[in-house]
C-alpha positions in Angstrom: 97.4 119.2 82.5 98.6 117.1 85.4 97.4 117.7 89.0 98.6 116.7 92.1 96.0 116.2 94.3 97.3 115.7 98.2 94.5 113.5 100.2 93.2 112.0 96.7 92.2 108.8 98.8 89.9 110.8 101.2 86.4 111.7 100.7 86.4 115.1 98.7 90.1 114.4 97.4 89.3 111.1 95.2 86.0 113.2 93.8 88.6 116.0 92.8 90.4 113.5 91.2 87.7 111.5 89.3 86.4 114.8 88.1 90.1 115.6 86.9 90.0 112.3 84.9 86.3 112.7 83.4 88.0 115.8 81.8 91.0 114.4 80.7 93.7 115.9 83.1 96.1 113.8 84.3 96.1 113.3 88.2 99.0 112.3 90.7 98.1 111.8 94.0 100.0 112.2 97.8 98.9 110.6 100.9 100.1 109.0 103.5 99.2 105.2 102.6 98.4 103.3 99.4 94.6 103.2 98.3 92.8 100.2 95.7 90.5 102.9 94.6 93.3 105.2 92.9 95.3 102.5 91.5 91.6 101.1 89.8 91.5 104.9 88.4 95.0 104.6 86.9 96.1 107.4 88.9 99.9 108.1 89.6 100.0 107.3 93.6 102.9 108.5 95.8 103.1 108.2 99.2 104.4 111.1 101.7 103.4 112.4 105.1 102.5 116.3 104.6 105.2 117.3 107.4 108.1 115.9 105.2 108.9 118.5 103.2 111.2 116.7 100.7 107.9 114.1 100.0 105.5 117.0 99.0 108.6 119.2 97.4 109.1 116.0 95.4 105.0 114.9 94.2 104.9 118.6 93.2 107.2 118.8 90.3 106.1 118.4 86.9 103.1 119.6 88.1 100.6 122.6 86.4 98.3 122.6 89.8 97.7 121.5 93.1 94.8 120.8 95.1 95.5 120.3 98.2 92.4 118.6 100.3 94.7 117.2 102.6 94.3 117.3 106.7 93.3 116.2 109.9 90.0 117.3 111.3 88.3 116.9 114.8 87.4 118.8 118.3 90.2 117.6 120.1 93.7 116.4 120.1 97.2 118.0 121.2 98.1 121.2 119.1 101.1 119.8 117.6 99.1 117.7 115.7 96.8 119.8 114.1 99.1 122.4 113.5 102.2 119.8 111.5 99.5 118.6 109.7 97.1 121.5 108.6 99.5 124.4 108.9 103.3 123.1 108.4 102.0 120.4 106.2 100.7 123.3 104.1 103.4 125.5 104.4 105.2 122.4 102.9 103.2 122.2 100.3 103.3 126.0 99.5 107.2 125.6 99.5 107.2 122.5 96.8 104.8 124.6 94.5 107.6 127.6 94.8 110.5 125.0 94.1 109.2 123.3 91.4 107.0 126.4 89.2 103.9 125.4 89.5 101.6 128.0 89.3 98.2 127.8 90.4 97.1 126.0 94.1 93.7 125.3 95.3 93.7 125.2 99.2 91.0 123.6 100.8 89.8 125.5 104.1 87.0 125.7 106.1 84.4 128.0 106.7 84.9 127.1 110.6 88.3 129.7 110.3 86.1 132.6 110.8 84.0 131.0 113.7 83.7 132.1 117.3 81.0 130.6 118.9 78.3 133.0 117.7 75.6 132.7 115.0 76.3 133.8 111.2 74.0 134.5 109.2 74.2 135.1 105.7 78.1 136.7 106.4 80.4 136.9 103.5 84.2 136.4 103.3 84.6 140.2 104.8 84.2 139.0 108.2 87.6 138.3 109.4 89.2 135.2 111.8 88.2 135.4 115.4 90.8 136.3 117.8 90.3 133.3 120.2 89.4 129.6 119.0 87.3 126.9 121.0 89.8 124.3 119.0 93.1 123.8 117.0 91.3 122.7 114.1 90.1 125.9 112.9 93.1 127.5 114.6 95.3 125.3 112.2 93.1 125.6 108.7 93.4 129.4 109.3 96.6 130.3 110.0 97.5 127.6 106.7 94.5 129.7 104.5 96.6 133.1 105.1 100.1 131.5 104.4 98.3 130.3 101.1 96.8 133.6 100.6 99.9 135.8 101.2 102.0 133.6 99.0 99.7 134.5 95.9 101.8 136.1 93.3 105.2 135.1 94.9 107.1 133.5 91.9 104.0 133.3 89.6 101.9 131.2 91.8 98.5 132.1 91.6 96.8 130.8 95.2 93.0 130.9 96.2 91.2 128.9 99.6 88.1 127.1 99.1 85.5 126.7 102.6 83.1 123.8 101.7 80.9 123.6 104.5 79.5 120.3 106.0 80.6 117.9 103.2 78.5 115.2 102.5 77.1 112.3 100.0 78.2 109.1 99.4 81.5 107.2 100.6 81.5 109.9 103.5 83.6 108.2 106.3 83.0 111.2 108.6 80.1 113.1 108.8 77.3 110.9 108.1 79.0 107.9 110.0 79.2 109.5 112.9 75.4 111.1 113.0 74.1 107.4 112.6 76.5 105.7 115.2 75.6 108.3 118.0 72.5 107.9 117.1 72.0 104.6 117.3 74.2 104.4 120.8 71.6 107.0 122.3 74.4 109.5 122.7 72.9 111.9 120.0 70.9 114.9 121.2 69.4 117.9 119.9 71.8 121.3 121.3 69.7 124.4 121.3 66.4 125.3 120.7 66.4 123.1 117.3 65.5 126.3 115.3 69.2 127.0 113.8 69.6 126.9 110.0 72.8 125.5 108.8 74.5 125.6 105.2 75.9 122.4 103.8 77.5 121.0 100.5 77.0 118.7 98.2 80.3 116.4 97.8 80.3 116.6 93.7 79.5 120.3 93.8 82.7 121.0 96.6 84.7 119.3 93.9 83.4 121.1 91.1 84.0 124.1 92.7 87.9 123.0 93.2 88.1 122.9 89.4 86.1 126.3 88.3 88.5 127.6 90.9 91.6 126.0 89.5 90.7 127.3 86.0 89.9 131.0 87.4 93.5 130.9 88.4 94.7 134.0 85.7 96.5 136.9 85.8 94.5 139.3 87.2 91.7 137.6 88.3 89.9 138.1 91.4 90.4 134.7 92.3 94.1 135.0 92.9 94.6 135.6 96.3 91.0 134.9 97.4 88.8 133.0 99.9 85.5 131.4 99.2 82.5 129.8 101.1 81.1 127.0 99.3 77.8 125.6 100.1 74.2 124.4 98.1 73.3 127.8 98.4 70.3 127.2 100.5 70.3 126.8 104.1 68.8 124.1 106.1 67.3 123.5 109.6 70.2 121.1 111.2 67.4 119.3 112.8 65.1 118.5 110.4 68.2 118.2 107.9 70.1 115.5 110.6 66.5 113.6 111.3 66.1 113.4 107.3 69.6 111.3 107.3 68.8 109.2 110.3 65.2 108.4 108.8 67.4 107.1 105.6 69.2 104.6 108.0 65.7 103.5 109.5 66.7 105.1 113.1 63.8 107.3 114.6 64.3 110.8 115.0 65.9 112.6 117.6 63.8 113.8 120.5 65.7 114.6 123.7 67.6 117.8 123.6 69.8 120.0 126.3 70.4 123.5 125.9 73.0 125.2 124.4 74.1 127.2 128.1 74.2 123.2 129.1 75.9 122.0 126.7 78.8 124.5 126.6 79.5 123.8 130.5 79.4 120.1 129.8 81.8 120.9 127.3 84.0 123.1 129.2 84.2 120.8 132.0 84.7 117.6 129.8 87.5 119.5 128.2 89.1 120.1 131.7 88.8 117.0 132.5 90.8 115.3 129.9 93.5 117.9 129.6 94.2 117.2 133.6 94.5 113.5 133.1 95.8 113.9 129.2 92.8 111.6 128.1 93.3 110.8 124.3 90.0 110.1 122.9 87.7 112.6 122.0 84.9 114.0 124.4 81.2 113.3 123.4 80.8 117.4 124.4 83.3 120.5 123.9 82.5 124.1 123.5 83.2 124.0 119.8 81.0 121.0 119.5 78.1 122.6 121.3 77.9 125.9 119.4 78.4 124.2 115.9 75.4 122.4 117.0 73.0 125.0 118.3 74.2 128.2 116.8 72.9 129.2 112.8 75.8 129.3 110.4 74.8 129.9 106.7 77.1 132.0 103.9 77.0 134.4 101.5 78.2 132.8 98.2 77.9 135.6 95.8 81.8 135.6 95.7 82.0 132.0 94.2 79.2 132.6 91.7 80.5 135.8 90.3 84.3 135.3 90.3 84.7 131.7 88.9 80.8 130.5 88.0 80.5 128.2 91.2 76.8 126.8 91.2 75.6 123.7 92.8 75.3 121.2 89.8 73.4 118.8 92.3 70.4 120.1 94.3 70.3 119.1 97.6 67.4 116.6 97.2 69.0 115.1 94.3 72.1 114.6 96.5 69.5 113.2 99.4 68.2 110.9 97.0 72.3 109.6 96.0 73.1 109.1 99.6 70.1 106.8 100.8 71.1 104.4 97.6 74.1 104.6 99.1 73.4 103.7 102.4 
């Protein structure tokens, strides 16, 4: 078959897309600048910004499925930003499926659509969206998730949302960057009591997921329609978990901490602050910063295993092993 797969140059995208090739699908990939890596995978590159409709429209026909991986994630930037990118850019990629027949899509979400601040523990995809956000990131992923969702069905497109939580393994250009630069700049402390347990993923297992997901994709199949949490199954203390990757890049664990009532001021305040004097970059402390990092947020993946066979191929200290070879 040929896939499009939109963000194919960023982390979990170009692992979609290699996966696609070890199988022998054909892949075509949108983003918003050219990349060595996919043109060294002999994949078919076009280049579009998600917000220009006629760009997406256009990568999308021809094509059997789309995974769309594309977005822009963070704790802090203008709303119009988040929401062109994460929510019209995926109504715009919603619209080019319609246009061009394609029938299954395979939105990538996040489970941070159904957070509010508060621990969850072992919740499945019952529990619904919060009705106030700490930031425009989840805001934005879940208002795109239910336009994905609602559109199942309309026109024979068959739709489902994926929520890989904490993505991670090698090439990572987020996550694990920004743990070791804090770290090693002494702005990295523990939030909380250090006692939260935390579910994670896996980067070959989020993609593998993408695919048993894709394949699901049938007439009436539970799939269509759906939302999923995707994670290693097994959750983790964050602070013995975060220590573990800063002991991989020689730096000595962390040992100062603040608590989470602290931290959330700190972050209210700091989030004041730069809204007043429109300060662009982003604030070492927010309120959605400060509960990710102290509160316990681990899922219930029954959903995944049962409906389309999900399990995580790599354990997670296979994966461990992986990303210190890496780094």
């Amino acid at each position: 078959m040929l896939a499009l797969v939109t963000g194919a140059g960023g982390f979990l995208g170009q692992y979609v897309a290699e996966q696609l090739l070890e199988r022998g699908d054909q892949v075509r990939s949108l983003s918003r600048k050219q990349y060595a890596a996919l043109d060294a995978l002999g994949i078919e590159t076009t280049q579009g910004d998600l917000r220009n409709a006629d760009a997406v429209a256009k990568a999308c026909e021809g094509v059997d499925v789309v995974f769309h991986t594309a977005g822009v994630a963070g704790i802090w930037g203008p709303w119009e930003h988040f929401h062109g990118i994460n929510t019209i850019g995926t109504q715009s990629v919603v619209a080019g499926c319609l246009k061009h027949g394609v029938r299954r899509l395979v939105y990538t979400s996040s489970p941070s659509v159904t957070f509010d601040g508060s621990d969850q523990i072992g919740i499945d995809e019952s529990v619904p969206y919060p009705t106030q956000w700490l930031c425009h990131y989840p805001h934005s992923k879940a208002l795109a998730e239910q336009h994905v969702l609602e559109t199942n069905g309309n026109h024979g497109l068959m739709t489902c949302s994926l929520r890989p939580h904490l993505i991670w393994g090698p090439r990572d250009q987020h996550l694990i960057p920004r743990l070791i630069d804090r770290a090693r700049s002494g702005k990295l402390r523990r939030v909380g009591d250090g006692a939260n347990l935390v579910d994670m993923v896996y980067v070959e297992n989020a993609a593998s997921a993408h695919l048993r997901a894709a394949d699901a994709l049938r007439e009436g199949s539970p799939v269509c329609g759906s939302a999923y949490f995707i994670t290693q199954g097994e959750p983790v203390n964050c602070w013995d978990w975060i220590n573990e990757i800063l002991a991989l890049a020689g730096i000595e664990p962390i040992r100062e901490s603040i608590s989470m009532k602290a931290a959330w001021r700190i972050g209210a305040l700091m989030e004041s602050a730069y809204g007043l004097f429109r300060i662009q970059s982003e604030p070492c402390m927010t309120r959605f910063l400060a509960a990710q990092l102290a509160t316990s947020h681990y899922f219930d993946i029954t959903r995944a295993r049962e409906d389309f066979g999900y399990e995580p191929v790599v354990s997670t200290e296979e994966g461990m092993r992986m990303l210190a070879a890496s780094l």
